[in-house]
C-alpha positions, 0 to 999 in steps of 0.5 A: 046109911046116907051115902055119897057115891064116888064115880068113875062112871065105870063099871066098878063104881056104879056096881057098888052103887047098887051093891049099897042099894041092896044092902039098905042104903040110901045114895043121896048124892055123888061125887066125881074128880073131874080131868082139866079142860082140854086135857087128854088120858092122865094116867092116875094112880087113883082115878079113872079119868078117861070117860071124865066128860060123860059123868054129868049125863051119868048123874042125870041117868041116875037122878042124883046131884054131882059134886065135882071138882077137877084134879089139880094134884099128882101122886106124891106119896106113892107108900102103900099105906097112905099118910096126908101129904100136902098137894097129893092127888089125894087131896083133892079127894079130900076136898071134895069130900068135905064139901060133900059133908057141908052140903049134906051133913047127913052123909055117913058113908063113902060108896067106891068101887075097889076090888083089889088096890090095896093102894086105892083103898087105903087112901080112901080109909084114910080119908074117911077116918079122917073125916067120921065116915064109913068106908063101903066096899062090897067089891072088895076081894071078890072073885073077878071071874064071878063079879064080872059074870055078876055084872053082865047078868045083872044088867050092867051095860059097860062099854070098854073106853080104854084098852092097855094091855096085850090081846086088848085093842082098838077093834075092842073099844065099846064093846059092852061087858058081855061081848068083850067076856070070852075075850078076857076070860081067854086073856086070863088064861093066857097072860093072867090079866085081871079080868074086872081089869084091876091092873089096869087093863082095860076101863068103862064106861057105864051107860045103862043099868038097872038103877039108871033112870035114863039111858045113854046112847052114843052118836059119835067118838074119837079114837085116841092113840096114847101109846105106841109100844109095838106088843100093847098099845093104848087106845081110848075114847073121847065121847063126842055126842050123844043123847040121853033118853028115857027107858021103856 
């Protein structure tokens, strides 16, 4: 199939790119719900938005064209399986979509990196029925110890941006995934946090992999205190500057 790949610019969404690779499809373009201008963490029940401001450079890395728009909406219909409700944040989705299908009427197929959100699924089998596209997903279900083990030996280099729950925090911010492992799969023990992150936990950013053609290095960031309860706080980070250069 021609896909359209939905990206986060985490780990998640862009492992899956490559997952659809291997399976025989060909990405043409991909998409991206951006955060507002001006507009910190917005801790959306379906989208990744910290990171939001490195996903043109994350396009360029991959060489493919971005369509973009910015979430405008919130979450209305919060049932697990997900009807078309007007204003809903995942309407916006929709939209972009349907854009995505005027521009390149080619596209058959919907890349996203889901693992466990039945929530987030849904939505999204519910826009690509609704639509006449194909929901790809080869992340879903997998085991999250052996995805992530997966990731590091598959040359996933993700950075955590965002960490929100107990034994994570600011001394673990852009750490890649293989330094941050031993950390996690000690958490899981201990607390049975989702490894791959899935309950929200921690999120990523990616800025090397082996399907990127450029590499991302980054110059300088800002730590940004979201929450302050006492047992889990929430830091991210906000990329100030970087530079995009070529791999050897």
């Amino acid at each position: 199939m021609k896909v359209i790949g939905l990206i986060s610019g985490g780990k998640d969404s862009i492992y899956n790119l490559i997952q659809c690779i291997k399976n025989g499809h060909e990405i043409i373009c991909l998409g991206h719900l951006a955060r507002p201008d001006n507009t910190g963490e917005m801790d959306s029940y379906m989208y990744q938005t910290v990171g939001s401001e490195m996903i043109d450079a994350i396009a360029e890395c991959l060489g493919l064209p971005l369509i973009k728009k910015t979430l405008s909406s919130k979450p209305l219909n919060l049932e697990l399986n997900y009807e078309e409700t007007k204003n809903d944040e995942v309407e916006d989705l929709f939209q972009l979509l349907l854009e995505v299908k005027q521009k390149f009427p080619e596209i058959e197929g919907v890349s996203t990196g889901a693992i466990w959100s039945v929530y987030q699924k849904n939505r999204v089998v519910n826009l690509c029925e609704r639509l006449n596209l194909t929901s790809l997903a080869y992340l879903w279900e997998r085991n999250q110890k052996e995805l992530l083990m997966n990731m590091i030996n598959d040359g996933m280099e993700s950075l955590l941006i965002k960490t929100c729950v107990v034994g994570l925090g600011k001394e673990d911010l852009l750490k890649t995934l293989k330094e941050a492992q031993p950390k996690l799969f000690e958490l899981e023990k201990i607390y049975k946090i989702n490894i791959c992150g899935e309950g929200g936990e921690f999120e990523s950013l990616t800025v090397d992999c082996p399907i990127y053609k450029k590499r991302i290095n980054i110059k300088d960031y800002d730590v940004i205190q979201h929450t302050f309860d006492p047992i889990s706080p929430v830091f991210y980070v906000i990329i100030k500057s970087f530079d995009i250069v070529e791999k050897n």
